[in-house]
VEXDREN-2710 file (C-alpha; in Angstrom, 1 decimal):
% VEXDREN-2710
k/r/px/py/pz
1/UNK/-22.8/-124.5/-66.4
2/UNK/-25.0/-121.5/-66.2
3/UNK/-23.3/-117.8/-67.7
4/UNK/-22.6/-115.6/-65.0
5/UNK/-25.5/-112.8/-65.2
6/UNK/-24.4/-109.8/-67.4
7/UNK/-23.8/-106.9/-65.8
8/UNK/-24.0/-103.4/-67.4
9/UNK/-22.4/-100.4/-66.2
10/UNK/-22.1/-96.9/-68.5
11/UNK/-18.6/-95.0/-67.2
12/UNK/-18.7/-91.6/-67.8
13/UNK/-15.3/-91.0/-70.0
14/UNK/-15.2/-87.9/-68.0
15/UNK/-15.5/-88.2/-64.3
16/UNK/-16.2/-91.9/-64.4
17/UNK/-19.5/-91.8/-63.0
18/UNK/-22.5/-94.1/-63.9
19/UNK/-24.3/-92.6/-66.4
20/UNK/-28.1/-92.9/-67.6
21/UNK/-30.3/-92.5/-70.6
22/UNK/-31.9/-89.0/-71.4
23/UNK/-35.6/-89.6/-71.8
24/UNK/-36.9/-88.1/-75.3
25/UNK/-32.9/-88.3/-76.3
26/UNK/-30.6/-91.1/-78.0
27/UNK/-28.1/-90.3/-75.4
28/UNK/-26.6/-91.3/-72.0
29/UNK/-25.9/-88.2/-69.4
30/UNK/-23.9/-87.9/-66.4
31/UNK/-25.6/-86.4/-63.6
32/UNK/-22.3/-85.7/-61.9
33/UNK/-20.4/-83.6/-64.6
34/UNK/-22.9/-83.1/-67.1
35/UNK/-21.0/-85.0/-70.0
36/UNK/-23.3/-86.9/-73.0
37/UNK/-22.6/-89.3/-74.7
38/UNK/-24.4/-91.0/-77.4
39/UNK/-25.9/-94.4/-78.0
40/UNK/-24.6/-96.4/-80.7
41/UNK/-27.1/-97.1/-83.7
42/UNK/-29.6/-95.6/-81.7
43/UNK/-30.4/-92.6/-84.7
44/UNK/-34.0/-92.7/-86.4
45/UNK/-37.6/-93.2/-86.0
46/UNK/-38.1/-96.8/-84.8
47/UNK/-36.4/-99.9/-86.3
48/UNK/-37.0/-102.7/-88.6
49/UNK/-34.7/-105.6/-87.2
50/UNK/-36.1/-106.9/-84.6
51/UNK/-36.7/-110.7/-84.6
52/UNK/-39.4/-112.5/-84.7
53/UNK/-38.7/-116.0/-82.8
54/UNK/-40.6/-119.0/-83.7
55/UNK/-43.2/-119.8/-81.0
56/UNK/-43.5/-123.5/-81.6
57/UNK/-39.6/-123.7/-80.8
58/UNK/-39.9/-121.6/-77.5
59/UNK/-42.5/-123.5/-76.3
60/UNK/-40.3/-126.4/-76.8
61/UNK/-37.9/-125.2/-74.8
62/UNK/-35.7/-125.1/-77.8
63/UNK/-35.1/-121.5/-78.2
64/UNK/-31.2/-120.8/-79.2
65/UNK/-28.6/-120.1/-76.4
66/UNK/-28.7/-116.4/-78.0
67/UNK/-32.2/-115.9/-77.2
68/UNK/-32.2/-116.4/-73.3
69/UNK/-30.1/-115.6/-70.3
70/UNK/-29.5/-115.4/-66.6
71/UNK/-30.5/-112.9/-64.4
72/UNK/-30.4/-111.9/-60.7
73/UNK/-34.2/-111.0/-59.6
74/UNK/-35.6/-109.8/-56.5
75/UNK/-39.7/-110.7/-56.4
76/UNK/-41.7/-108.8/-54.3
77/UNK/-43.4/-110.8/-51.8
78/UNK/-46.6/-108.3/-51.7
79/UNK/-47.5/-107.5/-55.5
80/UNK/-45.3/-110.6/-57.2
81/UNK/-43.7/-108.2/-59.2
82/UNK/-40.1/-109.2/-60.2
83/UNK/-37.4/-106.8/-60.5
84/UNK/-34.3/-107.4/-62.6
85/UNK/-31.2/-106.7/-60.6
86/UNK/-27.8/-104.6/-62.1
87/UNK/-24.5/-105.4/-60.4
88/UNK/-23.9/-105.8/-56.4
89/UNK/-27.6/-104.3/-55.9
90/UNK/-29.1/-106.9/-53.0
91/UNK/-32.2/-104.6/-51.8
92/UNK/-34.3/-102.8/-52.5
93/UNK/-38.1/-101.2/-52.8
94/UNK/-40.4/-102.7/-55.0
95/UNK/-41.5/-99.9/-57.1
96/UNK/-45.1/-100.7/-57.5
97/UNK/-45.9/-100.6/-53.6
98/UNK/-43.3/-99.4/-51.6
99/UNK/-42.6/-102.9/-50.1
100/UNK/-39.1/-103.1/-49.0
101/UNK/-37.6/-106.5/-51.1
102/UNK/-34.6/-108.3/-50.4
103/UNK/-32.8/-110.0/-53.7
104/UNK/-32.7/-113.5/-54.3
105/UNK/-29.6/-115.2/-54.0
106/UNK/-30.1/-117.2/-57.7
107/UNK/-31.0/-116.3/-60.9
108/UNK/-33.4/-116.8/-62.9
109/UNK/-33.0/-117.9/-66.4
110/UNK/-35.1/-116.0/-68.6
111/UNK/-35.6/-115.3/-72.8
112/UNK/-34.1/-111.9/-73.5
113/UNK/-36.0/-108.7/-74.7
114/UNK/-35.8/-108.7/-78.1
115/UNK/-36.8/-105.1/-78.3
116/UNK/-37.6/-101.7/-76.2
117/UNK/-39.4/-98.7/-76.6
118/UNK/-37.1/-95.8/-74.7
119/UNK/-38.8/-93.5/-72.3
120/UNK/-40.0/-90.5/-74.0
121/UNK/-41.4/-88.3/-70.9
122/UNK/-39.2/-87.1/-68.2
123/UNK/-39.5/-88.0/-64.7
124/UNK/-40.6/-84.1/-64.2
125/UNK/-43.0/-84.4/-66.8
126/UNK/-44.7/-87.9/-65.7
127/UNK/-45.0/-86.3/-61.9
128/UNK/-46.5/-83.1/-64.1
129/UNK/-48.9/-85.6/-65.8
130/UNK/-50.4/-87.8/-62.5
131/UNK/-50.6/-83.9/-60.5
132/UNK/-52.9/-82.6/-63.2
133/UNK/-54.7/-86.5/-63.1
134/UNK/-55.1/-86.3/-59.5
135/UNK/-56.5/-82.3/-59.8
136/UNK/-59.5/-83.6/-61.8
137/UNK/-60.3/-86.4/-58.7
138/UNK/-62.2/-83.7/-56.9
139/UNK/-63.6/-86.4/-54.0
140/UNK/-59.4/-87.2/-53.7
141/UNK/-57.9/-86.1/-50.4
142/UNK/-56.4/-82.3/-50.8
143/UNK/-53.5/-83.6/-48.5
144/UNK/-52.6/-86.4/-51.1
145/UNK/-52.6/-84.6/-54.4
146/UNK/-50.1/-81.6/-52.8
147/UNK/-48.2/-84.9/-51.5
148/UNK/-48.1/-86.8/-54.5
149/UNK/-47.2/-83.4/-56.6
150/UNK/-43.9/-82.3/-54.2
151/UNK/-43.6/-86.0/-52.7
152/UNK/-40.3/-88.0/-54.0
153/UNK/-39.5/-89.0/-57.5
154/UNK/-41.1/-91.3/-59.1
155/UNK/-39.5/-94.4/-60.5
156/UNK/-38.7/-95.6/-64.4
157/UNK/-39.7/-99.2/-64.8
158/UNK/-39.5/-100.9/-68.3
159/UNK/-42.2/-103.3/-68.0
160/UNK/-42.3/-106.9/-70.1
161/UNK/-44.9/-107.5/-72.8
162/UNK/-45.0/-110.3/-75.5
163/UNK/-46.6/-109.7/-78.8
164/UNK/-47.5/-112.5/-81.2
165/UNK/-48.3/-112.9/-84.7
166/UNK/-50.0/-115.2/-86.4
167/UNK/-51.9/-116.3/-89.6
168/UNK/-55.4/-117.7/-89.1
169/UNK/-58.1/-119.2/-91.0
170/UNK/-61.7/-119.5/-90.0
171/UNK/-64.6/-122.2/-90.7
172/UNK/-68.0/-120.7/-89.0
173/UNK/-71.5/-122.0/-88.9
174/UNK/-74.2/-119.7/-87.6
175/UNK/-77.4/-117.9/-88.5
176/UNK/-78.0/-114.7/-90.7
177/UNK/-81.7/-112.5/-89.2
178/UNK/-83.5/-110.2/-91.2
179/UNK/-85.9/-107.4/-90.1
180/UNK/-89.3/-107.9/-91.3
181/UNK/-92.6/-106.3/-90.3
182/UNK/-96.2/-107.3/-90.2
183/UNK/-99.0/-105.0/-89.6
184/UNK/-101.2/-106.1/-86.0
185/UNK/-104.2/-105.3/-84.6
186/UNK/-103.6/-103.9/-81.2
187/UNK/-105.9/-102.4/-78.5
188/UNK/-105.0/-99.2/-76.6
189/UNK/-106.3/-97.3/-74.0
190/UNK/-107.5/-93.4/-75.6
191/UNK/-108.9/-91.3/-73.3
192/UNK/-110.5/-93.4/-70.6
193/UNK/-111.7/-95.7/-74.1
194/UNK/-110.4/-98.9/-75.7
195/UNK/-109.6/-98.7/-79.3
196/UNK/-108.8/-100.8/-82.4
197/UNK/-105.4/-99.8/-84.0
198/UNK/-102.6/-101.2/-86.5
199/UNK/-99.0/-101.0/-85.8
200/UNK/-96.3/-102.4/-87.6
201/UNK/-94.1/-104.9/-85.3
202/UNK/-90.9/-106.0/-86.6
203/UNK/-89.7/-109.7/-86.6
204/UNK/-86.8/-111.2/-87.5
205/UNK/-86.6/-114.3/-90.1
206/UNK/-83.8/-116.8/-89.4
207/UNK/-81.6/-118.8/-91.8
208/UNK/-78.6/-121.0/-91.8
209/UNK/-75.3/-120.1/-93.3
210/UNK/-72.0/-120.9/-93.2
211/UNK/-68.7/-119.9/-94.7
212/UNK/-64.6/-119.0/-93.9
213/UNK/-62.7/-115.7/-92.8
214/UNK/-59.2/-115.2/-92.9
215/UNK/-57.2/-112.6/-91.0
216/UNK/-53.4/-111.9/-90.3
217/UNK/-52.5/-110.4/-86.9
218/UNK/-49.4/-108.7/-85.9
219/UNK/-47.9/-107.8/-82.1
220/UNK/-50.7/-108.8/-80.4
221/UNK/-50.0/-107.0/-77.1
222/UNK/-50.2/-108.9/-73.4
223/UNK/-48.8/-107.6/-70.7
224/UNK/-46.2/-110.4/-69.1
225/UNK/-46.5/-109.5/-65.3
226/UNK/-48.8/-109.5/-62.6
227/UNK/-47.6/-106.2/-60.8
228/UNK/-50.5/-104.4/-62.1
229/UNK/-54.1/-105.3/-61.9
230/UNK/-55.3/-105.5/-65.7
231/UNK/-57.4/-102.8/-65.9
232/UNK/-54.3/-100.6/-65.0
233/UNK/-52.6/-102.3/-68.0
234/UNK/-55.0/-101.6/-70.5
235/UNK/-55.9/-98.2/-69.6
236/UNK/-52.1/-97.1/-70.9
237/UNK/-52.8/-98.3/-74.4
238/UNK/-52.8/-97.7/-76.8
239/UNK/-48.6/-98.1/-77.4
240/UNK/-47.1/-96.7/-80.3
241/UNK/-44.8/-100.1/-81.5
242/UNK/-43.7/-98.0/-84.2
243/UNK/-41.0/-96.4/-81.8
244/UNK/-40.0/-100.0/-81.3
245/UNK/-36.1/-100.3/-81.0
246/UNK/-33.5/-103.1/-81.5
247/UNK/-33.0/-103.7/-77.3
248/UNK/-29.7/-102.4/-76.0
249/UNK/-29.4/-102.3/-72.3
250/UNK/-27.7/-98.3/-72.8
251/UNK/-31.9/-98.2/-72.6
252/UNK/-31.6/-99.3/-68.9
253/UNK/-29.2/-97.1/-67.6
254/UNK/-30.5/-95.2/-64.8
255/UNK/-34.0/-97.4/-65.2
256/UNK/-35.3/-100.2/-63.7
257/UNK/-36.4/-103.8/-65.7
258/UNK/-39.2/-105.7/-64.3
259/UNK/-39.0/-109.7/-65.6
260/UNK/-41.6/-111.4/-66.9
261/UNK/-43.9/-113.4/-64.3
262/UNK/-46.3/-114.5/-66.8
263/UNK/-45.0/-117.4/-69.2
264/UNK/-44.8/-117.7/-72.5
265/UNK/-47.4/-120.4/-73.1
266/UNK/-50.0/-118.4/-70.5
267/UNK/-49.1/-115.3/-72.8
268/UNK/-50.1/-117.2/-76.3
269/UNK/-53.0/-118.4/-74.7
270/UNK/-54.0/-115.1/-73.7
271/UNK/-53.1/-113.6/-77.1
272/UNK/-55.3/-116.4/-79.2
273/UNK/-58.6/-115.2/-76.6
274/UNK/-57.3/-111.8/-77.6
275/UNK/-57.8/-112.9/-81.6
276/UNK/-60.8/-114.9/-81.2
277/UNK/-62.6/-112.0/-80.2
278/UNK/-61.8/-110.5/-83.2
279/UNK/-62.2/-113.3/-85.0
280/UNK/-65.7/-113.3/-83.8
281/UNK/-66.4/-109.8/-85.5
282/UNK/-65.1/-110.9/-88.8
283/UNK/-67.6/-113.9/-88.6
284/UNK/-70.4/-111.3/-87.4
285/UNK/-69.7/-108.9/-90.2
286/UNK/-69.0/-111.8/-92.8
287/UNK/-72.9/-113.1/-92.3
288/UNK/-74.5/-110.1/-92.5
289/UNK/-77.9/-109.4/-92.5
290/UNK/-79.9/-107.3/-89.1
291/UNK/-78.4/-109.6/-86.1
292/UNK/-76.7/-112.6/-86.3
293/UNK/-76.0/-115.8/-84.5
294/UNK/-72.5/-117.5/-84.3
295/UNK/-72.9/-121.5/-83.3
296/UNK/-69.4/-122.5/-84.4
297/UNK/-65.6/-121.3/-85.1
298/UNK/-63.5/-123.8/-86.5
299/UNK/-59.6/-121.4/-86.4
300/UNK/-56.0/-122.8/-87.7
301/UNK/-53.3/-120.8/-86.4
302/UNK/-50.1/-121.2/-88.8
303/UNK/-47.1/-119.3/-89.0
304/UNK/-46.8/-118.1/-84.9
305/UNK/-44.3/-116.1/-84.2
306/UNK/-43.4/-114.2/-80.8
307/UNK/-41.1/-111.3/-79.4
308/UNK/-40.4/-110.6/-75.8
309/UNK/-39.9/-106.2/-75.7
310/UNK/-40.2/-103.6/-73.0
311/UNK/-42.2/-100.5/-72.6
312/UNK/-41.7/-97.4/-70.5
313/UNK/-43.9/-96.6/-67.4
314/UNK/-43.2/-94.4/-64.4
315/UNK/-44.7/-95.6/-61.2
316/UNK/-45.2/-93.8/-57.8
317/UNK/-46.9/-95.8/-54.4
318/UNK/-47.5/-93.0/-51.7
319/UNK/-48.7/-93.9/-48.3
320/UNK/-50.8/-91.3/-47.1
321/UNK/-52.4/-91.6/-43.5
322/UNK/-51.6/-95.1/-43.2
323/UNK/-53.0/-96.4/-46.7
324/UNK/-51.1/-97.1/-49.9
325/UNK/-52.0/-95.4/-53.0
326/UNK/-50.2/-96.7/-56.7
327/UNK/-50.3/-94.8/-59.6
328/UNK/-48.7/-95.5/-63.2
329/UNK/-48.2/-93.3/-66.1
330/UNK/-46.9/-94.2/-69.6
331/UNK/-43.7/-93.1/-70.5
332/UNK/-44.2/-92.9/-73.8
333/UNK/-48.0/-91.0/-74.3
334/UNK/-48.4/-89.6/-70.5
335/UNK/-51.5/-91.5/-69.9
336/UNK/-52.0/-92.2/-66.0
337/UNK/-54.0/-94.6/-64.5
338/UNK/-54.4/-95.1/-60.4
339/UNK/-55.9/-96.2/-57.5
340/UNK/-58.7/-93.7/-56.8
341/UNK/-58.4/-92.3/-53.7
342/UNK/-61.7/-90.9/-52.0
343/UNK/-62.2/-87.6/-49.0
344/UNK/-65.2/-88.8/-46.7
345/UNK/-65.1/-85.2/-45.9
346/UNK/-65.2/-83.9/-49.4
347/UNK/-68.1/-86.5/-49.9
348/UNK/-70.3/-85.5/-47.1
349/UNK/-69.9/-82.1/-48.2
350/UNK/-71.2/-83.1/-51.3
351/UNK/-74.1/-84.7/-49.9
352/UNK/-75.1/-81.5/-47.3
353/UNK/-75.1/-79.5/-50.4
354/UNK/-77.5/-81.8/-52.7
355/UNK/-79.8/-82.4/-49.6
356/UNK/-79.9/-78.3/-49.0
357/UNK/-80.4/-77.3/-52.4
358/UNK/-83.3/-80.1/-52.4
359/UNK/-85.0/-78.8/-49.5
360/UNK/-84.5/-75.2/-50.8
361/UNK/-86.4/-76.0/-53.8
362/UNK/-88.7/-77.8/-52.3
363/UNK/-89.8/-75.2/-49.6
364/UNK/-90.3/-72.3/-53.0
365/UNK/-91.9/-74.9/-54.7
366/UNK/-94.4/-75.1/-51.6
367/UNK/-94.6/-70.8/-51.3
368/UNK/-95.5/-70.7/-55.6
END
């Protein structure tokens, strides 16, 4: 039989309130009476015990009963985003477009974080951040930046990445090229006559090599959902994993968890394209020489390990005159990243201006 879905819930030992963690802080506040208290172990810069779990065994399925769990989800039938659910919640609004969701009734059995990097920035400051992003989108609507800055909060999602580690070792076959030059006989055109004249044109010589490179890589980052185009994903890095912390859910409180939509075994894949390409550098560099020419990569992966963590980002969808705009900041830097919204108005101003300062150039150019 499945275990019944944990449920966390933080009392105030005051008023007896739910309480929720203080961004930038290691404690949990009560917005009802104001009381604090701290989170256990949750002291110092970052932490060195989080697990690495074996990858081979998780892709077996063979992962200890420790390592995963049950959990009530609601999936968003519009972005596919998947939103862990925290006691009798059954609704609610998916908080990457505003679509109204409605839980599932089952769970879903899934492996637990294994880490977290708390929120640093407050909701304040992250609705701060994307006003000052959306002041420097001078073609945006003027009516959606003042909306976005006093519009409602924004929401605290801990998002689901994997990182992986792994030791690799590389066989390559390819070709080094030199710069040489040779001096030519070339004819040009000097005024109105053909001449004779040397140049020196550089060539390239060619030969064979071969050899091995041999690299170690550590929490190699993929972002495990599908809420957020990619682009939007990679333009928060970089993350500081540093700050990583052993997960407690006292991280949670007051926050939202999405759940993982992309697999584990989609993740490694990603995460091994992710290495090749640096792979590919370390073959480039290896051979040397002016250009070079990569025919073959042999790789051996050994020694794979995973971890499943989450990282802070707020996230804001405004509808403004009938169209949906998303926007994401991370929680931890303030980076923000968005869908760009555009003024046709603010555009064909643009253009009237270009075309009169054109034509009022042209017409003095005309008069000299």
């Amino acid at each position: 039989m499945s275990a019944k879905p944990a449920q966390h819930h933080y009392p105030c030992e005051s008023c007896g309130a739910d309480l929720r963690f203080a961004p930038g802080e290691t404690q949990l506040v009560c917005d009802h009476c104001g009381h604090i208290q701290e989170i256990p172990h949750a002291t110092g810069r970052g932490t060195t015990q989080l697990v690495e779990l074996d990858l081979a065994a998780a892709l077996r399925a063979e992962l200890p009963e420790l390592e995963v769990e049950e959990q009530r989800t609601l999936s968003c039938p519009n972005c596919g985003s998947l939103i862990a659910l925290a006691g009798a919640i059954h609704a609610s609004e998916c908080p990457f477009c505003a679509t109204p969701v409605v839980a599932d009734t089952g769970t879903k059995r899934l492996i637990k974080p294994q880490g977290v990097v708390p929120f640093v920035l407050k909701e304040t400051e992250a609705r701060a951040a994307l006003g000052r992003w959306l002041g420097r989108l001078w073609f945006a609507p003027s009516g959606l930046t003042k909306y976005a800055r006093r519009g409602r909060k924004m929401t605290g999602v801990y998002a689901p990445y994997w990182t992986f580690d792994a030791q690799t070792r590389s066989q390559y076959q390819g070709q080094r090229g030199d710069y040489y030059y040779e001096t030519e006989t070339v004819m040009v055109r000097v005024n109105g006559r053909t001449e004779r004249r040397q140049q020196q044109v550089r060539k390239v010589r060619w030969h064979r090599v071969a050899g091995r490179v041999a690299r170690a890589f550590d929490d190699v980052l993929i972002y495990a959902a599908r809420s957020l185009p990619t682009p939007y994903a990679d333009a928060l890095r970089p993350w500081d994993l540093a700050k990583l912390r052993d997960y407690r859910p006292d991280y949670l409180a007051g926050f939202e968890a999405e759940g993982y939509t992309v697999e584990l075994r989609e993740g490694h894949y990603l995460a091994r394209a992710e290495m090749a390409h640096v792979i590919a550098s370390d073959v480039r560099r290896d051979i040397g020489g002016d250009e070079q020419r990569v025919d073959r990569v042999d790789t051996v992966h050994s020694d794979e390990t995973f971890k499943h963590i989450l990282l802070p980002i707020w996230t804001a969808a405004y509808k403004y005159r009938g169209r949906s705009f998303r926007f994401v900041v991370n929680g931890q830097t303030g980076a923000v990243q968005g869908e760009r919204p555009w003024s046709a108005w603010k555009i064909a101003f643009a253009v009237t201006v270009v075309v009169i300062v054109i034509a009022v150039g042209a017409y003095f150019g005309q008069q000299q």
